[in-house]
N, C-alpha and C positions, 0 to 999 in steps of 0.2 A: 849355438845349438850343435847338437850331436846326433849322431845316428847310435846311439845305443842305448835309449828308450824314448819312448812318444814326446814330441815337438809340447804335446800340451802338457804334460809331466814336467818336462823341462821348465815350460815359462810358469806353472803353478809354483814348483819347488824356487823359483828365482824371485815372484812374487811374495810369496811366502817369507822368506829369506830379510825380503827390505820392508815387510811388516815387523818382522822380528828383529829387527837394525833401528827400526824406529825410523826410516826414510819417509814410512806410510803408517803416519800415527793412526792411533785410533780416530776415528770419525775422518780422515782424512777420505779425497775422490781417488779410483783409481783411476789409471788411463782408460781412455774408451777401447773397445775394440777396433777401430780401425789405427790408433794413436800404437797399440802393439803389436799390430799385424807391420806398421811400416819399419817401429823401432828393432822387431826382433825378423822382419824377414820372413813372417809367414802367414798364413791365411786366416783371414777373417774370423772363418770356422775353428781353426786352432786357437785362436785368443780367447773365441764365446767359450771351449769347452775348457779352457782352464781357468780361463774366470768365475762359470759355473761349479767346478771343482772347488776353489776357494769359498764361496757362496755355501756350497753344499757341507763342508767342513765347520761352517761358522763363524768366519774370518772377516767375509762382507753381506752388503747387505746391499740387493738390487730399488733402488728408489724410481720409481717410473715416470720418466722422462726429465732426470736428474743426471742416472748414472748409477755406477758401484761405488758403495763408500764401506771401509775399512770399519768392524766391530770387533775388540777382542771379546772372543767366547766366553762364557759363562761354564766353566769345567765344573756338574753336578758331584760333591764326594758322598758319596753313599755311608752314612754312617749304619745302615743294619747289614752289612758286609765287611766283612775280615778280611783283607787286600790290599796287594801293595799296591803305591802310585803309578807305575806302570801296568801293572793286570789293567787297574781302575780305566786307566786311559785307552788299552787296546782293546776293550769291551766297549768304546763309544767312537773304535775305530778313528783314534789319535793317534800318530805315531809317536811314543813315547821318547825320549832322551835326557844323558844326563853329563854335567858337568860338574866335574870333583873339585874341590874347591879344595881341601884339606884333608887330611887321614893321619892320627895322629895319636897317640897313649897318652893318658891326661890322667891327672887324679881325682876321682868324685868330687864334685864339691859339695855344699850341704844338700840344695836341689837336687842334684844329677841322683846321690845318694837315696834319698829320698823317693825319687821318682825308681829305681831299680832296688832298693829295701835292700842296702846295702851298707857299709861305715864311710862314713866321711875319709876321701884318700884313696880307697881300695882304685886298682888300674881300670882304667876302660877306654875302649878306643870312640874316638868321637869323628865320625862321617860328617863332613859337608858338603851338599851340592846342592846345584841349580837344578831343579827338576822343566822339562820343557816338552812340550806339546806341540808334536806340528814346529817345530823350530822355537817359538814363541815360550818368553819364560813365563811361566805360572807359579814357580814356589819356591821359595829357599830354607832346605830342611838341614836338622840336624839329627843325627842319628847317634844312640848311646848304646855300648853293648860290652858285656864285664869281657875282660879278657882271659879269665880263667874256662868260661864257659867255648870262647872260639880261639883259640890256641890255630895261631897263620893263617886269620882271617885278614891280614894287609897281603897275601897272596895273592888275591882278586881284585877284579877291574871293577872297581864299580861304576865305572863310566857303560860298561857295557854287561853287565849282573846286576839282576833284579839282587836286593837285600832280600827282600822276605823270602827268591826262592832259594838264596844261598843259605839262609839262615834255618828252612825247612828238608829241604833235599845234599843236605852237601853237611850237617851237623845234625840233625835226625830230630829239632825239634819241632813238633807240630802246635802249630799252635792257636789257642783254643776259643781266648775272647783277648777283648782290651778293653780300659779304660780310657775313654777321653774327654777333654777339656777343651773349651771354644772362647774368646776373647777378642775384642777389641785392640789395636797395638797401632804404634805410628814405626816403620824404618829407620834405622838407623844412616847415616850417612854410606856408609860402605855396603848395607846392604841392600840402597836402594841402588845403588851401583852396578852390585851383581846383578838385580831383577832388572836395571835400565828401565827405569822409574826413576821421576823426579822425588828430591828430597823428601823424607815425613813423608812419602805414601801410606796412604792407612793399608790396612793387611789385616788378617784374620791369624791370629795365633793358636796354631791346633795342639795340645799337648796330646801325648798316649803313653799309655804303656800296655804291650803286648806279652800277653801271658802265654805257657804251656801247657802241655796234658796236665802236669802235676800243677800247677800254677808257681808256676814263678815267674817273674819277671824278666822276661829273657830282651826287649828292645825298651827303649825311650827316645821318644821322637817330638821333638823342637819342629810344628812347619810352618813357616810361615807365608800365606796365601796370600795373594793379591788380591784386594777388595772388588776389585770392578772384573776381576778373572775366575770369584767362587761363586760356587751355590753351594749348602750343606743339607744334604736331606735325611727323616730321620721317619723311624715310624713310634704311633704310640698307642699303647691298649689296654684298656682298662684294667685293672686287679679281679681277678677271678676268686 
């Protein structure tokens, strides 16, 4: 522990940390409160309030006269909202984060093409990262985007830049609706690697394509959600 922010900040962000390491799998007990008042050196009261903080986040869950036991959250995506992954997350007060996996110039293939109504070939740069919530991973997306349209867009961090508000404020397009797509999918070996999830985890396959003022096709987005980590919500109203 440190003196330069709260004792329970500390041991929340450390807990935190070995749910997302997988030490404290899901459903797994935490320590009690007194079991981390002795391990980390401080008061009773400090363990209740960052336990309570995890609790409060959606992390665990208090069972009465059990214990705390570890749940990963249920991360609602709003499909009647136009938003990136990170907005989505810091509106339910997650701190969002991201790990680059790849940044790369590729050639359409017939899909990618397809998906941005483009030729088969044509260059586009293809974003990968682990998207994470609260430390904890939730999604591994892939991001498509022509390269004639973002001319030194590998300039940026995207470990640390939102895509959608580089793509809106920093290249000028605003953009208007999307299409998307919902499926069933099993992981592949490596990517249930990056999510640290065991093999074949089922996952939610979201496609989109995000359009502009004029409508074009300006992103295509590959994400793949973790089953036991989404909810998709959506609204619906009758034809007038």
């Amino acid at each position: 522990m440190n003196d330069r922010e709260p004792y329970y900040i500390q041991l929340m962000n450390t807990l935190l940390e070995k749910i997302a390491e997988g030490e404290y799998p899901d459903g797994a007990k935490l320590p009690s409160e007194r079991e981390l008042s002795e391990e980390y050196n401080i008061s009773r009261m400090t363990a209740r309030s960052a336990v309570t903080q995890i609790v409060n986040k959606g992390y665990a869950i208090r069972k009465k006269g059990k214990g705390t036991f570890v749940v990963y959250p249920r991360i609602q995506r709003d499909f009647t909202k136009l938003s990136g992954f990170s907005e989505m997350l810091k509106d339910k007060n997650i701190e969002p984060s991201n790990k680059v996996i790849s940044v790369n110039v590729i050639e359409a293939s017939r899909q990618i093409g397809k998906l941005l109504d483009i030729s088969i070939g044509t260059t586009v740069f293809e974003i990968v990262r682990v998207r994470y919530g609260d430390q904890v991973p939730l999604a591994l997306e892939y991001s498509y985007l022509r390269e004639d349209l973002f001319p030194g867009l590998l300039n940026y961090d995207f470990e640390k830049n939102s895509l959608y508000h580089i793509i809106e404020n920093e290249y000028g397009f605003k953009l208007k609706f999307s299409k998307q797509w919902i499926k069933l999918t099993l992981l592949r070996d490596d990517e249930s690697d990056l999510l640290e999830v065991n093999k074949s985890s089922p996952a939610f396959l979201l496609e989109s394509i995000s359009f502009d003022e004029k409508n074009r096709a300006v992103e295509a987005t590959k994400s793949l959600n973790l089953g036991d980590r989404s909810v998709f919500y959506t609204e619906l109203w009758p034809e007038t």
